[in-house]
C-alpha positions in Angstrom: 0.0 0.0 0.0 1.6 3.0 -1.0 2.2 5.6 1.4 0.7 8.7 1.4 3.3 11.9 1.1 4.0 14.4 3.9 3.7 17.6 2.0 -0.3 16.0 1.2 -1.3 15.7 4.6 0.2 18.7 5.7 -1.7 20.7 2.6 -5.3 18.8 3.9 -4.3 19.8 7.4 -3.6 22.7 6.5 -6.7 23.7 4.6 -8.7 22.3 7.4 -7.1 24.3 10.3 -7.8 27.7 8.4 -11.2 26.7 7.3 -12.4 25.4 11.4 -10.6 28.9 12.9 -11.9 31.1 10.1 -15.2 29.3 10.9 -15.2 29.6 14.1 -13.7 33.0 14.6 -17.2 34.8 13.3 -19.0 32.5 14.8 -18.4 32.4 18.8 -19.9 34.1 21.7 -17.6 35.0 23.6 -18.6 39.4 23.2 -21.8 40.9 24.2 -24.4 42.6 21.8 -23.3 44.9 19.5 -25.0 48.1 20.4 -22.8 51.6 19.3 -21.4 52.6 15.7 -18.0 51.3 17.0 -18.8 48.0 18.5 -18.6 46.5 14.8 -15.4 47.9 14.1 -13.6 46.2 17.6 -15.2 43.2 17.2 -13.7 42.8 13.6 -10.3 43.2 15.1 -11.3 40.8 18.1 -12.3 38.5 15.1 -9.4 38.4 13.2 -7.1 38.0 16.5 -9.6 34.7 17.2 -9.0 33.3 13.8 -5.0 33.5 14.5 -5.1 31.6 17.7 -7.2 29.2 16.8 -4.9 28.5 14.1 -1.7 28.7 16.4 -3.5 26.6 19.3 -4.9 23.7 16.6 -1.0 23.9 14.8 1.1 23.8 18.4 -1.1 21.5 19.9 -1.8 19.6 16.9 1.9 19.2 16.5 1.8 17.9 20.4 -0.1 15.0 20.2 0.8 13.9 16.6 4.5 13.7 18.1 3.5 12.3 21.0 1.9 9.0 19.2 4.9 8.6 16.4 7.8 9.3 18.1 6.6 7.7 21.9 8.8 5.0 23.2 8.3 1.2 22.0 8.8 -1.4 24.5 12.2 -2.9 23.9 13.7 0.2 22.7 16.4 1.9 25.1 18.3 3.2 22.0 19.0 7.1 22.0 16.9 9.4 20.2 17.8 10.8 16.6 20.4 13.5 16.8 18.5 16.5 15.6 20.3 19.6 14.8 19.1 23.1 14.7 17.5 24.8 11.6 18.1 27.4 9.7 15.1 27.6 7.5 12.7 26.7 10.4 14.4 29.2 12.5 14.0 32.0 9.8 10.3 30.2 9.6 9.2 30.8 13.4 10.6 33.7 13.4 9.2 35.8 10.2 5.4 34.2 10.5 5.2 35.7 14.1 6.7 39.1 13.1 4.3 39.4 10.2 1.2 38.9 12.2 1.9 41.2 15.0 3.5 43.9 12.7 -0.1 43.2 10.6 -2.4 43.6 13.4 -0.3 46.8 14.4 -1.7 48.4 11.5 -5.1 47.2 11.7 -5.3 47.9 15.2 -4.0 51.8 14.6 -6.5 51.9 11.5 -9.7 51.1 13.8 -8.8 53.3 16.8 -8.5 56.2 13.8 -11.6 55.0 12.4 -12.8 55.4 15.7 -11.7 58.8 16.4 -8.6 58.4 18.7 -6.3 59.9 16.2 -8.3 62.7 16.0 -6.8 65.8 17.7 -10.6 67.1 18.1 -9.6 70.8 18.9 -10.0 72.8 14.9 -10.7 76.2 16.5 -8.6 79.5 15.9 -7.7 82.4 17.6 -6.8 83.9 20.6 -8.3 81.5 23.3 -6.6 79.9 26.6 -8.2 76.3 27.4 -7.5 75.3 30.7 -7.3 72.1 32.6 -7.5 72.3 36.4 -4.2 70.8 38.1 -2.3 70.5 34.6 0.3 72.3 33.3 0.3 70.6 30.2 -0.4 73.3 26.9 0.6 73.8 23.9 1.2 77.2 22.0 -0.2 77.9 18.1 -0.3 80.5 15.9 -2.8 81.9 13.7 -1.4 82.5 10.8 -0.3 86.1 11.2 2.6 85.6 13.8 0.9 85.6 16.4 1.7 82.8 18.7 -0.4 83.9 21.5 -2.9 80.8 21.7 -2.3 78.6 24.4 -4.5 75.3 24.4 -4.6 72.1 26.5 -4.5 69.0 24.6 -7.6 66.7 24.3 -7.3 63.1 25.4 -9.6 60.2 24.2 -11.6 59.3 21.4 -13.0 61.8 19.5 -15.1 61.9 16.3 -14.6 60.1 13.4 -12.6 61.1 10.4 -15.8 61.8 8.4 -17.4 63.5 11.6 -14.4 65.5 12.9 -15.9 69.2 11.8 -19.3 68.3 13.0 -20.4 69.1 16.6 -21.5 66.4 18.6 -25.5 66.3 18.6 -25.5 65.6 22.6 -22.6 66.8 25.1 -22.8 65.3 28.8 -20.1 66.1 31.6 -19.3 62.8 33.8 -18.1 62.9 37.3 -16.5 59.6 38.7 -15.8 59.8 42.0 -15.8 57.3 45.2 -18.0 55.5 44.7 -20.5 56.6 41.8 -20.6 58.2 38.5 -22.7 61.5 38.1 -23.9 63.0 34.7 -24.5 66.8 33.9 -25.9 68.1 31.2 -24.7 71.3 30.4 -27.3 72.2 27.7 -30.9 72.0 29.5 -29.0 72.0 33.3 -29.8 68.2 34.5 -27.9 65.8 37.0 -28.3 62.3 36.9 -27.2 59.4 38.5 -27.6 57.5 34.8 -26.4 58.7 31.6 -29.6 58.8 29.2 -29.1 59.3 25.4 -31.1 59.3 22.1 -30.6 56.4 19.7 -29.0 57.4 16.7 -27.3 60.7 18.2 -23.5 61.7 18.2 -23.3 61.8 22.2 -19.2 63.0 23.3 -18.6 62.7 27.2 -16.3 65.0 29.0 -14.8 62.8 31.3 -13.6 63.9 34.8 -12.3 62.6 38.4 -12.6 64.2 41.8 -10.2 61.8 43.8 -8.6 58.9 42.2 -8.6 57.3 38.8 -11.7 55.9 37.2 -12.7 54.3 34.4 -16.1 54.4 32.1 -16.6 51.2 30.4 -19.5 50.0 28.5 -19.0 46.6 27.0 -22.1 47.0 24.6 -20.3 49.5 23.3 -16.9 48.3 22.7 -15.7 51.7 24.5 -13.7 52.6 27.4 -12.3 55.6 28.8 -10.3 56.8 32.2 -11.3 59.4 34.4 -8.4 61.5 35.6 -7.7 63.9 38.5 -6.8 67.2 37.4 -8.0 66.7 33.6 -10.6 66.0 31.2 -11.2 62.9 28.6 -13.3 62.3 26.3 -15.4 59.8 24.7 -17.9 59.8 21.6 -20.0 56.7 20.7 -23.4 56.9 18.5 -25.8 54.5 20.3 -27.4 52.4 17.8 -29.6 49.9 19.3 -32.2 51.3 22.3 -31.8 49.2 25.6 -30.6 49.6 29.1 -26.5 49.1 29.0 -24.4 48.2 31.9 -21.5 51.4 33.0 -18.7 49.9 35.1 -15.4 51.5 36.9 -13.1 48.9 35.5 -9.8 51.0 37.1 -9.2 49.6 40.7 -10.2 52.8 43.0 -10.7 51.9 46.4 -12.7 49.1 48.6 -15.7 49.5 47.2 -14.6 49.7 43.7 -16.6 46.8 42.6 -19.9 48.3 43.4 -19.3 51.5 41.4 -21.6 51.2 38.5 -24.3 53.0 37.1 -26.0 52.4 33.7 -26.9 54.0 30.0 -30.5 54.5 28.4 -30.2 54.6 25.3 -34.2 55.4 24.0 -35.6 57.4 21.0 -35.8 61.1 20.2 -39.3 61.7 22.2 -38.3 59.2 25.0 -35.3 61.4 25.1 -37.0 64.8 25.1 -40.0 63.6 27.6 -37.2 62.4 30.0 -35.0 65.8 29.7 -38.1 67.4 30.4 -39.1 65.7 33.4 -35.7 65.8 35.0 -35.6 69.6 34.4 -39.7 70.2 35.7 -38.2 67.6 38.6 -35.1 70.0 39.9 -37.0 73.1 39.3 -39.6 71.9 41.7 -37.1 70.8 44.4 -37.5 71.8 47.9 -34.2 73.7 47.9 -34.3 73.8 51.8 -34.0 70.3 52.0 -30.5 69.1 52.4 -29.4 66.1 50.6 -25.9 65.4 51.6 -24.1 67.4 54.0 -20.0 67.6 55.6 -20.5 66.4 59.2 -17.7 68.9 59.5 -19.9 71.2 59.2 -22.4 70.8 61.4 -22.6 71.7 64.9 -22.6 69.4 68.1 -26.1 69.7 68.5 -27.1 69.1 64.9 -25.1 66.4 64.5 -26.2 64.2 67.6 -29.9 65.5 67.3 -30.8 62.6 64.9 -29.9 60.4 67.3 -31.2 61.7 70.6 -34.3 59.8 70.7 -32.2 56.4 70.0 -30.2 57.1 73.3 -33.4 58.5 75.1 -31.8 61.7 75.4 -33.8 64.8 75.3 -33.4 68.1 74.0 -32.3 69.7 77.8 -30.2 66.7 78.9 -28.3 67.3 75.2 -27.9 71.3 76.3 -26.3 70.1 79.5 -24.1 67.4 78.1 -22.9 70.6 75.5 -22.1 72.9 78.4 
């Protein structure tokens, strides 16, 4: 029975590795739904970097157990092994393949965060303007064209808008607080605070990102987009929502004990559920009791107010408290 040739198997092998990974690359579940403009364009990157490892695992492991059944130890045989010298062409082999898949998805990778909007330097405006970042010294000075180099302006960090939407305004601008433990979102347009982040489906929504103690970090998996909150600074993020839903928003920068628990979420509904829900949070603040105290520094309260919630739980009364004062 003739014997069938090496370079034939390893061509059906071969064909059959690329085929399963390729397969199985757009076809797993290992990311959530797809719900922004850029979810599709990380997943395709996460995609391709499946396929390769798939192919690498199936090759290096494949390679494993085929060696491990031919080349295993009969009885009766205490002879030594085959003296094996090194390589040249496999070295050059192992060594170019690798080099050409991480240089490739190098490029790819920069392509999609530019696609995305992280090359974008987001700041076109001219003339004589000072932008300013709380506890940064960072700035950089630019003329305008008449030498005068008199404008001084912060640089933006994060991702911006995308190439084809870099001299467009965003349609929706929120300001995002993360602090321990919570996120809070202001918007600057209509005067609203909210403990979630509510946006219209469809809309260019950018998020100026800042901290009050320690570093944070937005992340929405939905979305494919993540972004740090920093002390002293402002970030930015801009996502269109595309698919209307209640999203998860999770810290996912370690920030103190109870770091796990600081999470909020994102509502992502249509124009008029939009509009309605703007209104009613604005009608909602107007009508606000503004004596009523939500939070307050026990620092700065005095003796008295601060034990009086708790007079009646130590069956105190409002004399004895006088005399314990004095």
């Amino acid at each position: 029975m003739a014997q069938i040739p090496v370079s034939l198997l390893t061509l059906v092998a071969g064909i059959f590795v690329t085929a399963f990974s390729v397969w199985m690359g757009q076809h797993h579940t290992l990311l959530p739904l797809q719900a922004s403009e850029q979810a599709p364009l990380v997943d395709g990157f996460f995609n391709i970097m499946f396929t390769i490892a798939i192919v690498l695992f199936l090759v290096v492991e494949g390679t494993i157990l085929i060696f491990l059944v031919k080349y295993r130890r009969r009885p009766g045989d205490d002879t030594d092994g085959v003296p094996v010298k090194g390589s040249f062409a496999l070295e050059v082999f192992w060594t170019a393949i690798p080099s050409i898949i991480v240089i490739g998805l190098g490029i790819y990778s920069v392509d999609v965060y530019g696609r995305m909007g992280g090359l974008e330097s987001g700041n076109h405006q001219h003339g004589a303007q000072v932008a300013q970042m709380p506890g940064t010294a960072i700035a950089a000075t630019l003329g305008d064209g008449s030498g005068n180099e008199s404008i001084t302006k912060a640089p933006e960090i994060g991702i911006g808008a995308s190439p084809t939407e870099q001299v467009k305004a965003a349609d929706l601008e929120v300001n995002v607080t993360g602090m321990q433990f919570a996120w809070l979102f202001n918007y600057p347009a209509s005067g609203v605070n909210a403990g979630e982040l509510h946006v219209p489906v469809g809309a260019d929504v950018q998020l100026n990102i800042a901290a009050t103690d320690v570093i944070h970090s937005l992340w929405v998996p939905q979305f494919r987009i993540k972004q740090d909150a920093i002390p002293g600074m402002t970030t930015r993020l801009r996502f269109v929502a595309t698919k209307p839903g209640t999203y998860p928003i999770v810290c996912t920068e370690l920030c103190g004990g109870y770091h796990g628990s600081m999470r909020s979420q994102i509502v992502v509904e249509t124009a008029d559920e939009f509009a309605n829900w703007l209104k009613e949070s604005q009608i909602a603040e107007n009508n606000a009791d503004s004596s009523t105290t939500v939070a307050m520094n026990p620092a700065n309260l005095s003796n008295s107010q601060f034990l009086s919630p708790y007079t009646q739980k130590m069956g105190v009364n409002a004399a004895t408290l006088a005399q314990i004062q004095e």
